[in-house]
C-alpha positions as CSV (number, residue, x, y, z in Angstrom):
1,X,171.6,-45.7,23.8
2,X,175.0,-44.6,22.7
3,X,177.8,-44.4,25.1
4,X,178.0,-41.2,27.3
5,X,182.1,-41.2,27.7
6,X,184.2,-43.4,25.6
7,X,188.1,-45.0,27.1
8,X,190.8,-43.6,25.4
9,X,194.8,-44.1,25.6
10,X,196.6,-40.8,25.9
11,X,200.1,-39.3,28.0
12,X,199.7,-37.7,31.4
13,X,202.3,-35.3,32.0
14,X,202.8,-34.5,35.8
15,X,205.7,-33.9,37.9
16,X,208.3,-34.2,35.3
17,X,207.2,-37.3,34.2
18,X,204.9,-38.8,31.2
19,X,202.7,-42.0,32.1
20,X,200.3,-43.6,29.4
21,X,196.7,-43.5,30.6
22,X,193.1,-45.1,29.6
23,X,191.0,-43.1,30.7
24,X,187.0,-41.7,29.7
25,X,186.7,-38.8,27.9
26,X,183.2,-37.6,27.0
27,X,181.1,-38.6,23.8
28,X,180.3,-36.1,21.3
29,X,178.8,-37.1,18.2
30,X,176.5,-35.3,15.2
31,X,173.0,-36.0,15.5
32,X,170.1,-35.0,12.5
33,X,167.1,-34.3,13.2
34,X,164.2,-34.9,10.8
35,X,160.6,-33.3,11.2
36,X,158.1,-35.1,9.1
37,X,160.7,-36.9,6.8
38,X,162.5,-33.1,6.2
39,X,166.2,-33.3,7.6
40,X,166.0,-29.9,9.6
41,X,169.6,-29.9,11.3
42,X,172.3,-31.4,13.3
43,X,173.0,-31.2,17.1
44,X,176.3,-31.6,18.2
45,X,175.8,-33.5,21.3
46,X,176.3,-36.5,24.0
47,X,174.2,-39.3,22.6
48,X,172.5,-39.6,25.2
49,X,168.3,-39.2,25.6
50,X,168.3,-38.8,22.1
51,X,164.4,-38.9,21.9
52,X,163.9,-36.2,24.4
53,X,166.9,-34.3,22.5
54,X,164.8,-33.9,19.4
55,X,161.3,-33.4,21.2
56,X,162.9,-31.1,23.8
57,X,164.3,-29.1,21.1
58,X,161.2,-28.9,18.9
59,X,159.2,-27.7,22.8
60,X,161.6,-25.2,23.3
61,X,161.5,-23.7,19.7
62,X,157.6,-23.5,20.2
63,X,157.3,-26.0,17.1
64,X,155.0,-28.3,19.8
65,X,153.4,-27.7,22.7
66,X,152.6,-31.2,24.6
67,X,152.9,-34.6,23.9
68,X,149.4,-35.0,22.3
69,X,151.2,-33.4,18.8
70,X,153.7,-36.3,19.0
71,X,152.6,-39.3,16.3
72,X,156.2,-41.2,16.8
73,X,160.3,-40.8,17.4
74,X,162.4,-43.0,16.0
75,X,165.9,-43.0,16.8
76,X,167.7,-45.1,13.7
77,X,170.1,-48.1,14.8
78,X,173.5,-46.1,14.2
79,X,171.7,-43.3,16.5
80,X,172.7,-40.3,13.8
81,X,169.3,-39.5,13.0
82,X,166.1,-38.8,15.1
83,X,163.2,-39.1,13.3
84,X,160.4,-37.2,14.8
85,X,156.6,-37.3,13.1
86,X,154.5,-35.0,13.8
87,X,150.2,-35.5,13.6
88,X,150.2,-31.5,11.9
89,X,152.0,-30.3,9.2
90,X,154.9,-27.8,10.3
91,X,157.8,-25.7,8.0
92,X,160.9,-25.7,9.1
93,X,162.3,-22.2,10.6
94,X,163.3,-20.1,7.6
95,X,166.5,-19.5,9.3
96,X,168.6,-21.0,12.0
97,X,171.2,-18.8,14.6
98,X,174.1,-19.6,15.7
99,X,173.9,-19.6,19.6
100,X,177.1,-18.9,22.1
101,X,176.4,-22.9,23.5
102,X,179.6,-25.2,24.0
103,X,179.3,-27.2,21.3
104,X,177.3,-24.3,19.0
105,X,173.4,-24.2,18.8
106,X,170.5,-23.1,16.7
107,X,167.3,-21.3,17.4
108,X,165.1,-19.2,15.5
109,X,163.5,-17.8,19.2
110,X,164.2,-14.0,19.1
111,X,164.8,-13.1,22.4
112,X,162.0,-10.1,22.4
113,X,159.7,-13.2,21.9
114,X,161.2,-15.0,25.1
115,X,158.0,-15.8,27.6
116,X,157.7,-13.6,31.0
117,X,157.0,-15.5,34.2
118,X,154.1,-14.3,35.8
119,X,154.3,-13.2,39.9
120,X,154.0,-16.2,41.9
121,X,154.5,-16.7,45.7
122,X,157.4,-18.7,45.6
123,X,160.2,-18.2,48.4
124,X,163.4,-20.1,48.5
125,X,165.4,-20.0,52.0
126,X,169.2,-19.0,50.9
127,X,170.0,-23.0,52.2
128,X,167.7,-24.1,49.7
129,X,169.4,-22.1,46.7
130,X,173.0,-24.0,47.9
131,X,171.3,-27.3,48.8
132,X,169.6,-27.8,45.2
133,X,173.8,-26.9,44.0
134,X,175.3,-29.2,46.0
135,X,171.9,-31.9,44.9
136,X,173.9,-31.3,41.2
137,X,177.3,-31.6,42.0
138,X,176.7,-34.8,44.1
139,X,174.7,-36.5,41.1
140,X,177.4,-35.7,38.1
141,X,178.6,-39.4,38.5
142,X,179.5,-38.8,34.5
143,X,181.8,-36.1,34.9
144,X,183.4,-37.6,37.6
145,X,184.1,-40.1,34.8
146,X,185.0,-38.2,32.0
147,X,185.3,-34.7,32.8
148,X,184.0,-32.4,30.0
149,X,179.8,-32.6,30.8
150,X,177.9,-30.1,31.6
151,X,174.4,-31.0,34.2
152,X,171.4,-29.4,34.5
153,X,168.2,-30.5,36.5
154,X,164.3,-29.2,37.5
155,X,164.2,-29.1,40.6
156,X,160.8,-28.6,43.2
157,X,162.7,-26.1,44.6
158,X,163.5,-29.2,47.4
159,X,164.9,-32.2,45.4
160,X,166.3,-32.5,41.6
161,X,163.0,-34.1,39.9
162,X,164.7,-34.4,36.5
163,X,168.2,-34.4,35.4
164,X,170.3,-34.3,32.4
165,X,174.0,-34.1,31.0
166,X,175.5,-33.3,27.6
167,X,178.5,-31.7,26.6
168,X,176.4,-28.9,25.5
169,X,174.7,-26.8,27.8
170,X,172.0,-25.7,25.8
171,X,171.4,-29.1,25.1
172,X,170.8,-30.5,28.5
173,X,167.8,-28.0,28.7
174,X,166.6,-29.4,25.4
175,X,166.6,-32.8,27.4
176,X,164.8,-31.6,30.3
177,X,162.0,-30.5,28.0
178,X,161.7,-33.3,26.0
179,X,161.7,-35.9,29.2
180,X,158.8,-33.1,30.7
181,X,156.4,-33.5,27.9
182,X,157.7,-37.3,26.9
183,X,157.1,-38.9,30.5
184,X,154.0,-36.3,31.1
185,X,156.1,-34.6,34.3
186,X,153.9,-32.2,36.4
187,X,156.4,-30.1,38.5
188,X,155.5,-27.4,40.3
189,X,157.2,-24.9,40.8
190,X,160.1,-25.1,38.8
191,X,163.4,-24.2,39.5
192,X,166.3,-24.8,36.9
193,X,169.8,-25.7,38.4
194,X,173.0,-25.9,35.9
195,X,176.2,-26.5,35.7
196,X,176.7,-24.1,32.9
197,X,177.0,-20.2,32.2
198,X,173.7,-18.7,31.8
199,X,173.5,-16.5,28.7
200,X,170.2,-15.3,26.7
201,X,169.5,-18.6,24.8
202,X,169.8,-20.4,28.2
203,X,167.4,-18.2,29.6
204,X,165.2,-17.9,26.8
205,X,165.2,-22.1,27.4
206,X,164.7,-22.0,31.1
207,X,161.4,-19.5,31.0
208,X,160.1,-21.9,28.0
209,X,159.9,-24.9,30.7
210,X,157.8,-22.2,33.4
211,X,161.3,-21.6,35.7
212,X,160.6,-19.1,37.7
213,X,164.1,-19.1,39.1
214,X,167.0,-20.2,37.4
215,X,170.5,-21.1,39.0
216,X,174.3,-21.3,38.0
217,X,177.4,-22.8,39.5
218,X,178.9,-19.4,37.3
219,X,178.1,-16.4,36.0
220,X,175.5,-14.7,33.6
221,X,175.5,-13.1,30.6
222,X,174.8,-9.3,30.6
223,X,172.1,-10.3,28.0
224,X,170.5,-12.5,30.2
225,X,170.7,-10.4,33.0
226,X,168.7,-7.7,31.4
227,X,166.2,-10.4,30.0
228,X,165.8,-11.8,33.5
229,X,165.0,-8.1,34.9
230,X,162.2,-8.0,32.1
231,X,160.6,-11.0,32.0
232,X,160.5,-11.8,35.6
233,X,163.2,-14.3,36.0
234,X,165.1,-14.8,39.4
235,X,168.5,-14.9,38.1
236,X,171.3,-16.3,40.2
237,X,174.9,-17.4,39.7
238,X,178.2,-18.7,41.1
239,X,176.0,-20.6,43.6
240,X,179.1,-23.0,45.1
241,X,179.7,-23.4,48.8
242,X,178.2,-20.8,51.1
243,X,177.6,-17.8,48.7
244,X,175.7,-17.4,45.6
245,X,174.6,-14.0,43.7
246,X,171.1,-12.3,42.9
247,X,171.0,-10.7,39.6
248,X,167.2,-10.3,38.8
249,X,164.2,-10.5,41.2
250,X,165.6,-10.9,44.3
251,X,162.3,-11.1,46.3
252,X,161.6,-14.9,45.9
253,X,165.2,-15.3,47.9
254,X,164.0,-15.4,51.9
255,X,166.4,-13.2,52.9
256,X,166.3,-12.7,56.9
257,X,168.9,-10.2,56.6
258,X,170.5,-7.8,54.1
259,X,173.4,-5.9,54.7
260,X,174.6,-2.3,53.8
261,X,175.4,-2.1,49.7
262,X,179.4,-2.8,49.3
263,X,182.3,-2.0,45.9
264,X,182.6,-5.2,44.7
């Protein structure tokens, strides 16, 4: 497995005064991805989990469904290429978009096509939304590192179950599918925490891995938003300290109390 951060020399500049510094900064390299021997594309991304990269990203495309439609991965030695093989015969996407990720992404998902998440009778006490936060921040022991990495996790809606960095955002969901269906995870229900802004392709990603609540250290996108409202999403961001807000679906938040409507 490649390195996640890598030590570089550079000048700090603080005070009025320049000091030469090694130091980690984080790992980004281009990674191919090949479906059946056909080069597809190339992730810009940590290399890192490589092998639930590729199978994450094929899940979360709807190329696979499970595990079972997996014949082999095979990350090659210089970790640029991850072969994936297939036991069906699939075509590549006839075209790629560009998403609004860190790094840039692709999808072919249109959002219209996005999954809704059913009614369920899940409740989350407003502790639990900054508890499963605070779960994230405590366990990003690579950007305390390096800096530059973005986290994201599955929670239980108690503990994190699963979780990932990259220095794409998109890409750590990608991750978290490809470790659900590689190490045959059952989580229920699921909750996605992340470190990064949640616009439509995020969501889009989230309600592919059944998150029927998705949270954010910062804000949505007014895309994501709306798509949240449709497809029966709990949407919440800037969850940090003691506050967090409700954009979608605000009944599986166990409110005891909710106050008069203010001008934000």
């Amino acid at each position: 497995m490649g390195k996640a951060f890598e030590i570089i020399q550079y000048q700090a500049y603080e005070h009025g005064e320049a000091n030469m510094i090694d130091a980690g900064v984080i790992a980004e390299h281009a990674v191919s991805l090949t479906v059946n021997g056909q080069v597809w594309l190339t992730f810009m991304c940590s290399p890192t989990d490589l092998a639930a990269q590729a199978v994450g990203f094929l899940f979360n495309e709807g190329i696979i469904e499970d595990q079972s439609e997996i014949a082999d991965v095979y990350i090659c030695k210089n970790e640029a290429n991850v072969d994936v093989w297939l036991h069906k015969n699939v075509e590549e996407p006839k075209s790629w978009k560009r998403t609004s990720g860190c790094t840039g992404g692709y999808s072919s998902v249109e959002a219209e096509d996005m999954q809704a998440i059913p009614a369920d009778s899940l409740r989350l006490e407003p502790q639990q939304v900054l508890s499963l936060i605070r779960q994230l921040f405590e366990a990003q022991e690579l950007y305390r590192q390096s800096g530059g990495v973005h986290s994201s996790a599955i929670s239980d809606g108690h503990k994190l179950v699963i979780r990932t960095d990259d220095v794409g955002r998109h890409n750590t969901l990608d991750k978290l599918a490809g470790h659900l269906l590689l190490d045959d995870l059952d989580i229920d229900p699921r909750v996605v925490v992340s470190t990064g802004r949640i616009s439509s392709e995020m969501l889009q990603k989230s309600a592919r891995l059944g998150a029927s609540v998705v949270i954010s250290r910062t804000s949505p996108t007014s895309q994501s938003v709306e798509l949240a409202q449709r497809k029966g999403i709990t949407l919440i961001g800037y969850a940090r300290g003691h506050r967090f807000n409700i954009y979608s679906h605000p009944e599986r938040i166990a409110f005891t109390k909710v106050a008069d409507s203010v001008v934000a």
